[in-house]
C-alpha positions in Angstrom: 8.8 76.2 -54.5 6.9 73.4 -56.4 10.3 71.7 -57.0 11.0 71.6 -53.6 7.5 70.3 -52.9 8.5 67.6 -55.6 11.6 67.0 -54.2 10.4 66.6 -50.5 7.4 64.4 -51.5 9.9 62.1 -53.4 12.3 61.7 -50.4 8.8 60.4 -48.3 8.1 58.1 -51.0 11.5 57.0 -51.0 12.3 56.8 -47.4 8.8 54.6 -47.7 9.9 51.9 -50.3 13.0 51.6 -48.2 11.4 51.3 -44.9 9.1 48.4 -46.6 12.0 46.8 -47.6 13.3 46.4 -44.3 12.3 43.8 -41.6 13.4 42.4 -39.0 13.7 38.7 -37.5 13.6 37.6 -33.9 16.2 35.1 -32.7 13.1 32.9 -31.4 12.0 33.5 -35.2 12.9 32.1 -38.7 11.5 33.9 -41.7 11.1 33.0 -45.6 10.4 35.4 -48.2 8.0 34.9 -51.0 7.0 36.5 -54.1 4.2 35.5 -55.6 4.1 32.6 -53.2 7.4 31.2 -54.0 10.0 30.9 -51.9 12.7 33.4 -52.6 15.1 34.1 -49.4 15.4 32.1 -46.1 16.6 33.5 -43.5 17.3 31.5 -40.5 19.5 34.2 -38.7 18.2 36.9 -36.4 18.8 40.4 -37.5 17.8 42.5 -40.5 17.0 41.5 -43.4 15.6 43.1 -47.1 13.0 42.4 -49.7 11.5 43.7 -52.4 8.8 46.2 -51.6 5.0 45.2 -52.5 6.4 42.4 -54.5 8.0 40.1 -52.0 6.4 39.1 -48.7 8.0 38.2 -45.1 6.9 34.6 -43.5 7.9 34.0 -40.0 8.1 31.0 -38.1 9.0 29.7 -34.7 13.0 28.5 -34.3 12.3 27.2 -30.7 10.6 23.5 -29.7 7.0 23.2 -29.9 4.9 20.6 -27.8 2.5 18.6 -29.2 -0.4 16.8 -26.8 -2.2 14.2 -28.7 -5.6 12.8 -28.2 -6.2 10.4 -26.5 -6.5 6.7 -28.8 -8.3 3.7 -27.8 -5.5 0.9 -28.5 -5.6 -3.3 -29.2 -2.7 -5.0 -27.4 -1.3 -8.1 -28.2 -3.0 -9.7 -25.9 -6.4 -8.5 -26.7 -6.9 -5.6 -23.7 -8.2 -2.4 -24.8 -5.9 0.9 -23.5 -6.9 4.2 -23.8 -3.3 5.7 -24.4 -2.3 9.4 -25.6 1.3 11.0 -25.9 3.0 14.4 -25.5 5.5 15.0 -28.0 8.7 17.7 -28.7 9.1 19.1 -31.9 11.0 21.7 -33.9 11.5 23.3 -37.8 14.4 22.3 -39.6 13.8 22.9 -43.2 11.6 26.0 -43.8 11.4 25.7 -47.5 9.9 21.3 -46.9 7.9 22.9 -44.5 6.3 25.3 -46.5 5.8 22.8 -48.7 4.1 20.6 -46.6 1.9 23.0 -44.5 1.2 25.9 -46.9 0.1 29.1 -45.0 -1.2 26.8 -42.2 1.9 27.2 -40.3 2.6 25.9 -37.4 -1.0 24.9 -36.3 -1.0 22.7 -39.3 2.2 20.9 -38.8 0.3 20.4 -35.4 -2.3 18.9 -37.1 -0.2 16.5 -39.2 2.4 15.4 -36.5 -0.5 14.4 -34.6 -1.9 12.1 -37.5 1.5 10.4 -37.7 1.2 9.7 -33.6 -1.9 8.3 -33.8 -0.9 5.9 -36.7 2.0 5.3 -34.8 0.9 4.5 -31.6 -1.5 1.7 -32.5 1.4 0.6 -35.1 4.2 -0.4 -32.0 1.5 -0.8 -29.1 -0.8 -3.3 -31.0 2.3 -6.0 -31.0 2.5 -5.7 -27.2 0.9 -6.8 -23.6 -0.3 -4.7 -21.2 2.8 -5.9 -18.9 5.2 -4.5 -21.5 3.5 -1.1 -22.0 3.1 -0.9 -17.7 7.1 -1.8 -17.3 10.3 -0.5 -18.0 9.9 -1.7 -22.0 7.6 1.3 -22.0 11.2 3.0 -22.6 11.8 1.2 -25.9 7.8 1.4 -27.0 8.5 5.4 -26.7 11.7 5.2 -28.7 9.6 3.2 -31.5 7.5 5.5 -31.8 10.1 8.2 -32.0 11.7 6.7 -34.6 8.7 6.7 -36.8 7.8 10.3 -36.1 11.3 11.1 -37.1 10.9 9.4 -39.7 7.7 10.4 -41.2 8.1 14.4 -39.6 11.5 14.8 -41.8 9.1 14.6 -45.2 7.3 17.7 -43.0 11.0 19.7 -42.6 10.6 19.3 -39.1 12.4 17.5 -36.3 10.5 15.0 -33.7 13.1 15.3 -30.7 10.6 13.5 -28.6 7.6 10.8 -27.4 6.5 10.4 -24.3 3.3 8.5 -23.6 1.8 10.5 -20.7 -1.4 8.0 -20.5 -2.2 4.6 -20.6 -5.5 3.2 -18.9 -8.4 1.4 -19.4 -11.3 2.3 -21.4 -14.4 3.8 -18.9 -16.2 0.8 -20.1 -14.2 -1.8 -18.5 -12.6 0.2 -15.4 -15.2 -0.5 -13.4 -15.2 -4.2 -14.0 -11.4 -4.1 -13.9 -11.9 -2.4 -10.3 -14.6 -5.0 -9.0 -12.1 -7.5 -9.6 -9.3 -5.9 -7.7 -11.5 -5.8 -5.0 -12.8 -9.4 -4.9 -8.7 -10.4 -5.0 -8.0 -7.8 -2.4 -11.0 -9.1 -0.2 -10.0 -13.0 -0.6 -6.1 -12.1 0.1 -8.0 -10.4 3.2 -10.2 -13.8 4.0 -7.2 -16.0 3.5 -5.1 -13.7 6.0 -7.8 -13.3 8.3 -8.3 -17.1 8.0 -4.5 -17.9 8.7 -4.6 -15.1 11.5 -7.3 -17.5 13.2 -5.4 -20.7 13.2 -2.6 -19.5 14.9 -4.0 -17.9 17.5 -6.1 -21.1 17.7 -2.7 -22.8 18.2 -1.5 -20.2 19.9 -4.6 -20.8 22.5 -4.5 -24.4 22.1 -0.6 -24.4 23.3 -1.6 -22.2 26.4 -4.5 -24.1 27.3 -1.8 -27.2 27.4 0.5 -25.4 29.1 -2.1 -24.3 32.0 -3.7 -27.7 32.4 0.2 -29.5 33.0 1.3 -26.1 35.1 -2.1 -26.9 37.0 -1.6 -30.8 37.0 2.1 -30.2 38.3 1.5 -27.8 40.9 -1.3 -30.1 42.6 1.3 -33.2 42.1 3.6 -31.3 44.2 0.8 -30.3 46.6 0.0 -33.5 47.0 3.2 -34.5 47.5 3.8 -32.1 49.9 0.4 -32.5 51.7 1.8 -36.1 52.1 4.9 -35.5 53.6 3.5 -33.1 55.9 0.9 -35.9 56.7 3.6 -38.2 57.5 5.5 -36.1 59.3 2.6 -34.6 61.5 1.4 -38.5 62.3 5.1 -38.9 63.4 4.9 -36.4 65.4 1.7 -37.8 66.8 3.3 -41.2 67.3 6.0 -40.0 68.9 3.9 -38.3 71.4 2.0 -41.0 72.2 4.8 -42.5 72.8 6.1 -40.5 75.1 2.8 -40.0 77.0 -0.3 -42.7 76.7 -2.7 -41.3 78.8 -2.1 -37.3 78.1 -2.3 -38.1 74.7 -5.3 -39.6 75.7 -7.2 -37.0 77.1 -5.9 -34.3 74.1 -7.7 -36.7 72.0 -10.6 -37.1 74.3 -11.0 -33.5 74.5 -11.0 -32.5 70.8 -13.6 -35.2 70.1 -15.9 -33.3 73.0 -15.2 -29.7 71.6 -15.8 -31.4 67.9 -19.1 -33.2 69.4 -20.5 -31.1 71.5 -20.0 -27.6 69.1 -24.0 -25.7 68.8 -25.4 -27.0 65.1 -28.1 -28.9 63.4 -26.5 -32.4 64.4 -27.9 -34.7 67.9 -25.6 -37.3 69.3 -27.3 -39.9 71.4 -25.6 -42.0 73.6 -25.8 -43.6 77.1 -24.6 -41.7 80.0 -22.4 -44.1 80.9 -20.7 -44.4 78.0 -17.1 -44.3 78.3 -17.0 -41.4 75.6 -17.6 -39.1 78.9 -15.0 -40.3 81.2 -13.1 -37.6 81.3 -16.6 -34.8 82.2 -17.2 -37.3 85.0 -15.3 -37.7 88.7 -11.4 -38.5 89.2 -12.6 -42.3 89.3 -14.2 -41.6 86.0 -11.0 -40.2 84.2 -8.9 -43.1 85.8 -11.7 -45.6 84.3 -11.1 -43.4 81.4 -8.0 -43.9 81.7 -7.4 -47.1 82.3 -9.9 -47.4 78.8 -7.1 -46.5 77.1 -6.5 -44.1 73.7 -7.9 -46.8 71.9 -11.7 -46.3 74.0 -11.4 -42.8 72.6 -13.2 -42.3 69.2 -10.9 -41.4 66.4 -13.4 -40.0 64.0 -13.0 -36.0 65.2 -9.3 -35.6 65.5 -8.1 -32.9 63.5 
């Protein structure tokens, strides 16, 4: 009975050991395994894998691309302008055993940590040899891969991999926005003036031209009235001259009677005259009108004819 106590209690411890000496890795995982903090086995591969129980220890670490978001640094250009700039960057393990080397048992946090100390050296390093102009245009494209470069470069003594830079800011420092924006402002507001200022001299000419173009419409138009008005003129005192013509004496008395219906109209005016005068031939007797006639058209006064 005891032996089989023995015997079962030596199968637990055994089915322990081996169960400690089992592990597994993740296919989003790589693993190392260390004893006594050096590296023994890598394994790179998901499935299972074995170690030596309570000697040997299991290190995992991510296989997939990590992303990196630097702070932000306060950059010198070229040409002397001050850019707050910062950078998101793509990252991966390559070598497990450099980088456990290089970060310890920090892991992955610390490799964050150091990656973003080679950015920020970086960034000044390529940017401070630029303009604002280039770092704003499409040259921004081969700033990025210079600064690529030298992560690669200095990331590979870290057994990692820098797949990528992208600078996801570049602006002013608070400090000189606001300046930056008040000057915007005075160029937007004396782009407006000079518009505004252009807008008013054509319509000035604009108004000018029309004011021309009434006063010759205007001057034209009464030229041709005039013209007109004379031409009817001549051609009504043709008519008249031909009627007189015709008929002395009728033409006469038409003229003799318009100058009574023009004289003798109700108003403010007095005409004083003798009543003999011949001006009233034609109200007195049959004698009077053949006096009157006999006068003539040229007895008749002229000034009221229409």
């Amino acid at each position: 009975m005891m032996r089989a106590v023995y015997l079962l209690g030596a199968l637990v411890v055994l089915l322990v050991l081996v169960l400690s000496s089992l592990f597994i890795v993740d296919e989003r995982k790589k693993a190392l395994v260390l004893q006594f903090g050096q590296v023994v086995q890598v394994k790179e591969d998901a499935g299972l894998g074995f170690k030596i129980p309570l000697l040997q220890d299991v290190v995992l670490y991510e296989d997939r691309i990590l992303g990196l978001q630097t702070q932000p640094i306060e950059v010198t250009l070229l040409s002397d302008r001050r850019l707050v700039v910062d950078a998101f960057a793509r990252w991966r393990i390559v070598n497990l055993v450099e980088f456990r080397q290089s970060v310890g048992t920090g892991g992955e946090d610390r490799a964050q940590q150091l990656l973003g100390n080679i950015l920020s050296q970086a960034i000044p390093e390529v940017l401070g040899n630029t303009t604002q102009d280039q770092v704003l245009s499409q040259d921004r494209v081969g700033l990025m891969n210079q600064i690529l470069t030298i992560a690669k470069r200095e990331g590979a003594a870290l057994g990692i991999d820098v797949i990528d830079v992208r600078l996801t800011r570049t602006d002013l420092p608070e400090q000189n926005l606001e300046a930056t924006f008040a000057r915007m402002r005075a160029e937007r507001d004396r782009e407006a003036a000079d518009e505004r200022a252009r807008g008013g001299e054509a319509a000035q000419r604009v108004r000018a031209a029309a004011d021309r173009t009434v006063v010759e419409l205007t001057s034209d138009a009464r030229r041709q009235a005039e013209v007109i008005r004379g031409e009817a003129d001549a051609e009504r005192n043709g008519i008249l001259a031909a009627a007189y013509g015709q008929d002395p004496e009728f033409f006469a008395f038409i003229r003799s009677l318009s100058a009574y219906e023009a004289s003798l109209k109700g108003g403010n005016s007095s005409i004083v005259m003798q009543p003999d005068s011949e001006f009233f031939d034609y109200l007195r007797s049959d004698a009077g009108r053949a006096s009157g006639a006999s006068v003539g058209p040229t007895t008749v006064p002229a000034p009221a004819a229409p």
